[in-house]
Structure formats: C-alpha cells, structure tokens
Jmol script that loads the backbone (N, CA, C; Angstrom):
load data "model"
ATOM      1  N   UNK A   1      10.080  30.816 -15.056  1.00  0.00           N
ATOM      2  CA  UNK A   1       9.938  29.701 -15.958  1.00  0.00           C
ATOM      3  C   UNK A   1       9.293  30.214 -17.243  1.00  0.00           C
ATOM      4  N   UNK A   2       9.849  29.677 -18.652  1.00  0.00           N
ATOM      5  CA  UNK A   2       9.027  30.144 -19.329  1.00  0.00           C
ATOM      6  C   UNK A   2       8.207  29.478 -19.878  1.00  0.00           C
ATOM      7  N   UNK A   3       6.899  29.875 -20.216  1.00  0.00           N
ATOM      8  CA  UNK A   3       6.309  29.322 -20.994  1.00  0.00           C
ATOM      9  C   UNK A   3       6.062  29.016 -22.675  1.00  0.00           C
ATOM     10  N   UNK A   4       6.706  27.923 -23.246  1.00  0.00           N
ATOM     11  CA  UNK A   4       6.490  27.518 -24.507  1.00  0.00           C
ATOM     12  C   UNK A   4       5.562  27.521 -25.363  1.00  0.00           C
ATOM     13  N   UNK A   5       5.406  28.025 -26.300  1.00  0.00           N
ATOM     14  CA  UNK A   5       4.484  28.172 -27.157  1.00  0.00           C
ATOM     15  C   UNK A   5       4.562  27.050 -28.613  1.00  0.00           C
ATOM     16  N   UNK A   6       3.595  27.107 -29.287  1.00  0.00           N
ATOM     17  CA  UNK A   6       3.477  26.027 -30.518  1.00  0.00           C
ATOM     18  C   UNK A   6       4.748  26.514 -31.234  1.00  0.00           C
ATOM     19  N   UNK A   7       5.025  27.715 -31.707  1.00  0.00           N
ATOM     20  CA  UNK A   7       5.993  27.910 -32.603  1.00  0.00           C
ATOM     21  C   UNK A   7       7.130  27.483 -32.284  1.00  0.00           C
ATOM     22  N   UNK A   8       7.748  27.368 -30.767  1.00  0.00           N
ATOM     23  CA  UNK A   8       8.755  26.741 -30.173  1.00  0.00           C
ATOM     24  C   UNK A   8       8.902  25.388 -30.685  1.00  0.00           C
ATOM     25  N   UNK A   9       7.648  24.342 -31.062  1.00  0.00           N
ATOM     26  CA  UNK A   9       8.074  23.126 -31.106  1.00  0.00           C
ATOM     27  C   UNK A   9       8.328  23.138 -32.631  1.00  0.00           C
ATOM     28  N   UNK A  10       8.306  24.039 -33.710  1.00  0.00           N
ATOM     29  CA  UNK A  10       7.210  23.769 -34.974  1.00  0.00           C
ATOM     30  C   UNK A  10       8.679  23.927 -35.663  1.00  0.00           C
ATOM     31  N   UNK A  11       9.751  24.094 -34.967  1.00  0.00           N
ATOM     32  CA  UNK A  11      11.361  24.359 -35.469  1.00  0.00           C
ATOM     33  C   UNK A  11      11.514  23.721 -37.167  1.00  0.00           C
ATOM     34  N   UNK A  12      11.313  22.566 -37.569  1.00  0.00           N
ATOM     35  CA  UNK A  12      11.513  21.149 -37.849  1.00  0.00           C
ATOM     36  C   UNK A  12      12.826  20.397 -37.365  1.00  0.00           C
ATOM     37  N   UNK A  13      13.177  21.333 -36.240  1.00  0.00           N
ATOM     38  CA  UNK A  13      14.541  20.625 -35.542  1.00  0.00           C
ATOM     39  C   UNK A  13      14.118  19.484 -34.508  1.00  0.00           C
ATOM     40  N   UNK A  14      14.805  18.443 -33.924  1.00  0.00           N
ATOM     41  CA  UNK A  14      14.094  17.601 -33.377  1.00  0.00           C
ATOM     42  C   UNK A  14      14.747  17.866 -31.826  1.00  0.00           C
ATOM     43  N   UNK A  15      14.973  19.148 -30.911  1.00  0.00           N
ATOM     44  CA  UNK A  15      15.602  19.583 -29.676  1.00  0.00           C
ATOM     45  C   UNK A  15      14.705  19.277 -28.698  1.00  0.00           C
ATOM     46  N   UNK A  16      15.313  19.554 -27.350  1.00  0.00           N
ATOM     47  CA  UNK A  16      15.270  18.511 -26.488  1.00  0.00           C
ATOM     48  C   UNK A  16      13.822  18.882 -25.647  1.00  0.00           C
ATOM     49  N   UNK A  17      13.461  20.377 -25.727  1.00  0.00           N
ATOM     50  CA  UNK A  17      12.238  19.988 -25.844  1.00  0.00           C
ATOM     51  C   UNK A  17      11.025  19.802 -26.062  1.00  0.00           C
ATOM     52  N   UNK A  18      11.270  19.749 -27.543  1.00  0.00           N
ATOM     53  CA  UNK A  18      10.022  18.997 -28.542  1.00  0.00           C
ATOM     54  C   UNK A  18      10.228  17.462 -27.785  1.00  0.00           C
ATOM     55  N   UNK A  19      11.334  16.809 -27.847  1.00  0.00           N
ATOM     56  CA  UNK A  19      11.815  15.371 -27.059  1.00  0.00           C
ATOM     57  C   UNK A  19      11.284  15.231 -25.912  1.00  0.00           C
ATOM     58  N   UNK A  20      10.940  16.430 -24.804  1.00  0.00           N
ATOM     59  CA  UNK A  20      10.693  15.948 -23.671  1.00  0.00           C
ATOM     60  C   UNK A  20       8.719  15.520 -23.522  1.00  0.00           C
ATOM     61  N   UNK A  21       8.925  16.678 -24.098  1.00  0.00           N
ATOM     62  CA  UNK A  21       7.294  16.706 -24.627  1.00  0.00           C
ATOM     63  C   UNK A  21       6.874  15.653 -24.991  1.00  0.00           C
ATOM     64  N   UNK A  22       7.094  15.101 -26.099  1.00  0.00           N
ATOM     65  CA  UNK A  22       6.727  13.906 -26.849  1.00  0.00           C
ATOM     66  C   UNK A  22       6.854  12.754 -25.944  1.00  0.00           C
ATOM     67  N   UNK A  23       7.748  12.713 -25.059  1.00  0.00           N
ATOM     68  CA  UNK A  23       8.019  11.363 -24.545  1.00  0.00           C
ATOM     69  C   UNK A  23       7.191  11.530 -23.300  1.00  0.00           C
ATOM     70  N   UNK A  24       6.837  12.581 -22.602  1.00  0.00           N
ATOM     71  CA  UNK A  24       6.011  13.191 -21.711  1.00  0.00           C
ATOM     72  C   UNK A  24       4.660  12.780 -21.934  1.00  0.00           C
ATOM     73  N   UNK A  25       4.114  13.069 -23.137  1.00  0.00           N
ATOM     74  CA  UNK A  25       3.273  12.532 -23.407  1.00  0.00           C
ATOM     75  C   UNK A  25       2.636  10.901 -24.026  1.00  0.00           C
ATOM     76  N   UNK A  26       3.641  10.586 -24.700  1.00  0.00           N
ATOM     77  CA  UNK A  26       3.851   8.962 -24.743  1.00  0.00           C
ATOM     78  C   UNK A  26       3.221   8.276 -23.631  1.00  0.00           C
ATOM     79  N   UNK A  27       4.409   8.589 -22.297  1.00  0.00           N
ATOM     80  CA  UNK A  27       4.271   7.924 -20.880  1.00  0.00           C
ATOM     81  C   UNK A  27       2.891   8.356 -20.806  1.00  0.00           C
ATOM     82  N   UNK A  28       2.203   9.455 -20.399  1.00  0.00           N
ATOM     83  CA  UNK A  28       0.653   9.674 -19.732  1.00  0.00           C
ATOM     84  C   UNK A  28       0.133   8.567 -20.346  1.00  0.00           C
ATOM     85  N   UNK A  29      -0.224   8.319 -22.129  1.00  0.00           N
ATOM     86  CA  UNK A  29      -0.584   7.434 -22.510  1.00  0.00           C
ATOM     87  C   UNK A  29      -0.456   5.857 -22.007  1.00  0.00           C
ATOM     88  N   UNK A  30       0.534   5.798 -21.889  1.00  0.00           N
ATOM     89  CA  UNK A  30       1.104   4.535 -21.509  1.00  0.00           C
ATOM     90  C   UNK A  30       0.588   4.349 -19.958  1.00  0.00           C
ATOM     91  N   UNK A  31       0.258   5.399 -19.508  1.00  0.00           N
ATOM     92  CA  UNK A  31      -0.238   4.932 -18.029  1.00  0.00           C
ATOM     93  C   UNK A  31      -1.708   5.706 -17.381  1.00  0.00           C
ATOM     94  N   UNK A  32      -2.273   5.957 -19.069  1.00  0.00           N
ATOM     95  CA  UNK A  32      -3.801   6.173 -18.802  1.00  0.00           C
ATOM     96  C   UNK A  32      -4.235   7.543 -18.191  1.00  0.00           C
ATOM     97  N   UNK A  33      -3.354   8.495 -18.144  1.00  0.00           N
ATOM     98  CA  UNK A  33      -3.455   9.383 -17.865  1.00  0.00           C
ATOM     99  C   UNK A  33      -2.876  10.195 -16.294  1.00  0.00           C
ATOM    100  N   UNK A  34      -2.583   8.938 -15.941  1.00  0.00           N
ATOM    101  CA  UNK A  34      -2.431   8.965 -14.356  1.00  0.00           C
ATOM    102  C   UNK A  34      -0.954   9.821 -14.006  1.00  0.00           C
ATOM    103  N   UNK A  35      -1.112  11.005 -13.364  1.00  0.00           N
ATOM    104  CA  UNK A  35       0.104  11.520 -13.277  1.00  0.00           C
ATOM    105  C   UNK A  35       1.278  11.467 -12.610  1.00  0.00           C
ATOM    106  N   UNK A  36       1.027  11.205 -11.420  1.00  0.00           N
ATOM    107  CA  UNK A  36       1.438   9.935 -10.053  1.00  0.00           C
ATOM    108  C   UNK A  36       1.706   8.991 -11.377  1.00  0.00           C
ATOM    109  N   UNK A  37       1.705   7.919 -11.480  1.00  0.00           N
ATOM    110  CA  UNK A  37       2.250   6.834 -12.154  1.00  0.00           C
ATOM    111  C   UNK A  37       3.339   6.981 -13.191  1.00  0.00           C
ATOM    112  N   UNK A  38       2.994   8.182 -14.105  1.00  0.00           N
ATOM    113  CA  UNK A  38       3.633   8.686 -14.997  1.00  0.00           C
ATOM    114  C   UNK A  38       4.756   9.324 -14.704  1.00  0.00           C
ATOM    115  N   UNK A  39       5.176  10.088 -13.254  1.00  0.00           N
ATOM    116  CA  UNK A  39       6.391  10.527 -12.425  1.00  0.00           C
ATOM    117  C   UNK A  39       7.219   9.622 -12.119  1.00  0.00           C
ATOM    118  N   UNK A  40       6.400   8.401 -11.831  1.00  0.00           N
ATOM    119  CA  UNK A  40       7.149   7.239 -11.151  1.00  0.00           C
ATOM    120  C   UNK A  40       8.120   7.001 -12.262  1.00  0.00           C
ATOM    121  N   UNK A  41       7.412   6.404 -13.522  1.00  0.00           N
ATOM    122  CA  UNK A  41       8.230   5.817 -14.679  1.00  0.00           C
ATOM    123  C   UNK A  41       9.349   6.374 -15.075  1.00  0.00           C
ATOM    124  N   UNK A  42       8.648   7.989 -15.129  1.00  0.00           N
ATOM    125  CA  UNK A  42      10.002   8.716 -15.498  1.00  0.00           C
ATOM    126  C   UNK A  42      11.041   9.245 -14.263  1.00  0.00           C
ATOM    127  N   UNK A  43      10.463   8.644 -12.826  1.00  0.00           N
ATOM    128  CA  UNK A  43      11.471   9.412 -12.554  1.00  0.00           C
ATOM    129  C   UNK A  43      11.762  10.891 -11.550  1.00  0.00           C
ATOM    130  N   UNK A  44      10.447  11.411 -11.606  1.00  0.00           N
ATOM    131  CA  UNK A  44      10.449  12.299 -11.362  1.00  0.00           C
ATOM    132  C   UNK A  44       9.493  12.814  -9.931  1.00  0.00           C
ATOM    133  N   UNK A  45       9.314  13.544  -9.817  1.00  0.00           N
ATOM    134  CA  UNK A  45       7.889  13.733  -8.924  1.00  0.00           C
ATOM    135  C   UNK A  45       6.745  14.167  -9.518  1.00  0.00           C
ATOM    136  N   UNK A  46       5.574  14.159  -9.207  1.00  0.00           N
ATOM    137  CA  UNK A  46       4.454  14.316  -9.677  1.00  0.00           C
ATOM    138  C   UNK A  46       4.599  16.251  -9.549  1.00  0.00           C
ATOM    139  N   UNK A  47       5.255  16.374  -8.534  1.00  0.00           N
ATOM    140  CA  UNK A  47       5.091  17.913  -8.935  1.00  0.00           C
ATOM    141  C   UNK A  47       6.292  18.751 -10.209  1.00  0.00           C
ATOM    142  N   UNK A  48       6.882  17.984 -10.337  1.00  0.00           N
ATOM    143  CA  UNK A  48       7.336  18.159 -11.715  1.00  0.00           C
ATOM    144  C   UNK A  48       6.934  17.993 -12.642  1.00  0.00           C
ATOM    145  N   UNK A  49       6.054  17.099 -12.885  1.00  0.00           N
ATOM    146  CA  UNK A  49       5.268  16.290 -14.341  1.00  0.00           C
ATOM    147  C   UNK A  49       4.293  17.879 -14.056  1.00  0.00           C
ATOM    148  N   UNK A  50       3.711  18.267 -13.131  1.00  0.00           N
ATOM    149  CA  UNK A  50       2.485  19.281 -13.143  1.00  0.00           C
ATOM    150  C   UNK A  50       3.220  20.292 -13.660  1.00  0.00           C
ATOM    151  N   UNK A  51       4.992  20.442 -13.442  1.00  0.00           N
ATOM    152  CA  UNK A  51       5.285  21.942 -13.825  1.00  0.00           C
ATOM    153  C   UNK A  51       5.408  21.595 -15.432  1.00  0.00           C
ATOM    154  N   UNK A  52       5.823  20.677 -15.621  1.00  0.00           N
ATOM    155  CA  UNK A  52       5.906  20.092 -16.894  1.00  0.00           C
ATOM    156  C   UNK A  52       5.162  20.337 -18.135  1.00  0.00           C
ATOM    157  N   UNK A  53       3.805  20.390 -17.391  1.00  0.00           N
ATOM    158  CA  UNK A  53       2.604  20.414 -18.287  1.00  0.00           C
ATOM    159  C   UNK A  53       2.305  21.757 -18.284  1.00  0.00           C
ATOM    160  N   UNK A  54       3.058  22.396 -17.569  1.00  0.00           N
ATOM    161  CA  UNK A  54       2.514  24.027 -17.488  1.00  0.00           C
ATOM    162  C   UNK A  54       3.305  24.676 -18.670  1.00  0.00           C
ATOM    163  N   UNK A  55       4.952  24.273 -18.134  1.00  0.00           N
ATOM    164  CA  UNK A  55       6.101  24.518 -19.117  1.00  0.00           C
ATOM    165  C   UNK A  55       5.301  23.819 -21.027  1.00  0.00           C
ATOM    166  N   UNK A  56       4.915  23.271 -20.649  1.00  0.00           N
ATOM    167  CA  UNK A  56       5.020  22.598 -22.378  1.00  0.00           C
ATOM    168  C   UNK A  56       3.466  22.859 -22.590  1.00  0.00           C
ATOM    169  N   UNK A  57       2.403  23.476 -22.213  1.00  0.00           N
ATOM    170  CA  UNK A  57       1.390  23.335 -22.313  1.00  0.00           C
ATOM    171  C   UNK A  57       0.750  22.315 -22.887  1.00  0.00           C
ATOM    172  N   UNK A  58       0.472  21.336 -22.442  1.00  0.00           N
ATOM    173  CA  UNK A  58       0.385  20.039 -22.913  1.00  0.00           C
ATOM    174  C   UNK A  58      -1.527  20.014 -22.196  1.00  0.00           C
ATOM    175  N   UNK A  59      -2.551  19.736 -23.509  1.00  0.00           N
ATOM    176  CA  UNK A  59      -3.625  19.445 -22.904  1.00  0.00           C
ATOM    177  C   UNK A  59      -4.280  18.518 -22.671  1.00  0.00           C
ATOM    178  N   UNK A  60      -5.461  17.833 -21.983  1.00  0.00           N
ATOM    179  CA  UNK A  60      -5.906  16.665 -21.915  1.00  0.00           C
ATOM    180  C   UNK A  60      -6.298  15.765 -23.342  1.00  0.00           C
ATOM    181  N   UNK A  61      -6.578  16.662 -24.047  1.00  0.00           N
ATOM    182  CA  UNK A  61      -7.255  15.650 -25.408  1.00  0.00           C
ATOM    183  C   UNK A  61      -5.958  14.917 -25.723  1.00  0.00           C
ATOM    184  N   UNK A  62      -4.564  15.572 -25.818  1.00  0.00           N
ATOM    185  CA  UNK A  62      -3.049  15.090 -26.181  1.00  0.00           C
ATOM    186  C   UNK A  62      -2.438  13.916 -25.742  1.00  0.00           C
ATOM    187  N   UNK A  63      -3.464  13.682 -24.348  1.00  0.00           N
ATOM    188  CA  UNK A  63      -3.220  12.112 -23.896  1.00  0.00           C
ATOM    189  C   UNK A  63      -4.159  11.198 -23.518  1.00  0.00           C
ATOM    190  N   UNK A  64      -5.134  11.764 -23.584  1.00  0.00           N
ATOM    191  CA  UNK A  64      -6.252  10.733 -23.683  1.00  0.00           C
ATOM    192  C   UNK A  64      -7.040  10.633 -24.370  1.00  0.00           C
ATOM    193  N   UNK A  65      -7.341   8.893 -24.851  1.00  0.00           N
ATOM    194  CA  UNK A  65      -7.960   8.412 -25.864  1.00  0.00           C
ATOM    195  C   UNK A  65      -9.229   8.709 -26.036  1.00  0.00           C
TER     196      UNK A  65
END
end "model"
wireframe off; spacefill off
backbone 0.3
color backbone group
C-alpha cells in the first residue's frame, strides 16, 4: 500500500484521492469523530476507514473541533 504524501494532494487537480480524503474527512466530522459510525455511513468497515487513515495520513486535529 502506498503511502500518500501532502504533495500528492497539492496537484491543483481535483482526483479521486484528494475526493476520498475530503469526503473521509467531512463524514468523521459529521459523526464526531467516531470511526465505527463513520464506516457505517460510508459503507465500509471500520477496518478500512483505519487503513484509510493510514493511506491518506489523515490526523486528529483534521476532524475534530
């Protein structure tokens, strides 16, 4: 798997996943951080949302208020 870095998203292209990311993070928001909940919505399993966050390095300040 690889891991994504900032310059990956910083394209100014809008690909799919800068898209997944963004909406990845939207949902946490939308459901308070909860990652279980946030699988549900989208769909997925919670152990995907975890690879998710590994793949996109996505950190806590990014979704919570």
């Amino acid at each position: 798997m690889k891991i994504y870095t900032e310059k990956d998203y910083n394209t100014g292209e809008l690909n799919i996943l800068t898209m997944q990311r963004k909406h990845l993070i939207r949902v946490l928001k939308m459901c308070r951080g909860k990652k279980n909940a946030t699988a549900h919505v989208i769909g997925v399993t919670p152990r995907t949302v975890s690879n998710m966050f590994i793949q996109h390095q996505i950190k806590d300040h990014e979704y919570i208020s």
